[in-house]
C-alpha positions in Angstrom: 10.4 18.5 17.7 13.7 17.1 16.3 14.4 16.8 12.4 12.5 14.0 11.3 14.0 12.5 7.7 11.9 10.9 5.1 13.3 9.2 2.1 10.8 9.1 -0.5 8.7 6.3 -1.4 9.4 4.8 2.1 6.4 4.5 4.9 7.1 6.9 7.5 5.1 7.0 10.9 5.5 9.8 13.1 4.7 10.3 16.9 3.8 13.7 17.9 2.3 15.3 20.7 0.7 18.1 20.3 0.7 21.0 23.3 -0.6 24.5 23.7 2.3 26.3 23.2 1.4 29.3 25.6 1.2 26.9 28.7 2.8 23.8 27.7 -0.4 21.6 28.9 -1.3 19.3 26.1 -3.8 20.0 23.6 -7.2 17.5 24.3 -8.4 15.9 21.9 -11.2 14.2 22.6 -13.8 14.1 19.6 -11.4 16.0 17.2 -11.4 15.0 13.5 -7.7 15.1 12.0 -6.2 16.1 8.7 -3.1 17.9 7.6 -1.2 19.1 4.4 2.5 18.6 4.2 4.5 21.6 2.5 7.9 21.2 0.8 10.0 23.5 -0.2 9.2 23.3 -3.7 6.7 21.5 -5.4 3.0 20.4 -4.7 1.1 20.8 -1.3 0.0 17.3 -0.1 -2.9 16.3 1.9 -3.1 13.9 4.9 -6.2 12.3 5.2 -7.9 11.6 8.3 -6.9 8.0 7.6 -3.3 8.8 8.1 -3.4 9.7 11.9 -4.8 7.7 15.0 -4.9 9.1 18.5 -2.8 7.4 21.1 -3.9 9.0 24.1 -6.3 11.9 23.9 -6.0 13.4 26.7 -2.3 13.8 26.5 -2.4 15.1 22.8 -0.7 12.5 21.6 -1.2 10.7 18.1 0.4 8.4 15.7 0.8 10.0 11.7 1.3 7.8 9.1 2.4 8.7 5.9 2.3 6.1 3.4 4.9 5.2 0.2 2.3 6.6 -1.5 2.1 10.1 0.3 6.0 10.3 0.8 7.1 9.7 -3.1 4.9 12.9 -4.1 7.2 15.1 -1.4 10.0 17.0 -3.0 13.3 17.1 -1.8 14.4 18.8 1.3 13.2 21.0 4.0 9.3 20.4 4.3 6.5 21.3 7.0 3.4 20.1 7.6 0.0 21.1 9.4 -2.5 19.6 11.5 -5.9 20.6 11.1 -8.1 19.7 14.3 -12.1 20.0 13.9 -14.9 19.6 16.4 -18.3 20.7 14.6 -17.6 24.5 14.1 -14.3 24.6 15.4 -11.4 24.3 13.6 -7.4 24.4 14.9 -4.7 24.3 12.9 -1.4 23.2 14.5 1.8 23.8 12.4 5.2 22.4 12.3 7.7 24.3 10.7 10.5 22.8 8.9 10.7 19.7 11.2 11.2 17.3 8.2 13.8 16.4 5.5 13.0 14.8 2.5 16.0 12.6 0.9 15.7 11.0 -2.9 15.9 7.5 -2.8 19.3 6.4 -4.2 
């Protein structure tokens, strides 16, 4: 995934698709619940509610995440990852993305 960059305070949607990583087939997600938590650098953990993502094309694995103005002015500055967590009754997956974003201050 390239380096996505987020100023804060702005609304940010993100397309991802999500693939096993050992095969390169794409992840199905038919009947998965979605959630996350976005990591900066520094500063607070944030969660992304289920709200925040709609699936495009389950099938494929791929899905639409928006983060709000809301979400993106509580993000510190800089290099930042985020997770997806992916339940199905008792399961639970948790996809990561690693330093894929870059949080810029508004000027």
């Amino acid at each position: 995934m390239e380096l996505i960059k987020i100023v804060k305070g702005e609304d940010k949607e993100i397309a991802i698709k999500i693939i096993n990583i050992s095969t390169g087939d794409p992840f199905d997600l038919t009947n998965k619940v979605l959630t996350g938590v976005l990591k900066a650098s520094s500063g607070p953990n944030v969660i992304i509610p289920n709200s925040a993502f709609v699936i495009l094309d389950a099938l494929l694995g791929k899905i639409k995440m928006t983060l709000g103005d809301a979400v993106t002015t509580l993000l510190a500055p800089g290099p930042a990852s985020f997770e997806i967590v992916m339940v199905e009754g008792p399961d639970i997956k948790i996809v990561q993305f690693q330093n894929v974003l870059e949080i810029k201050a508004r000027i």
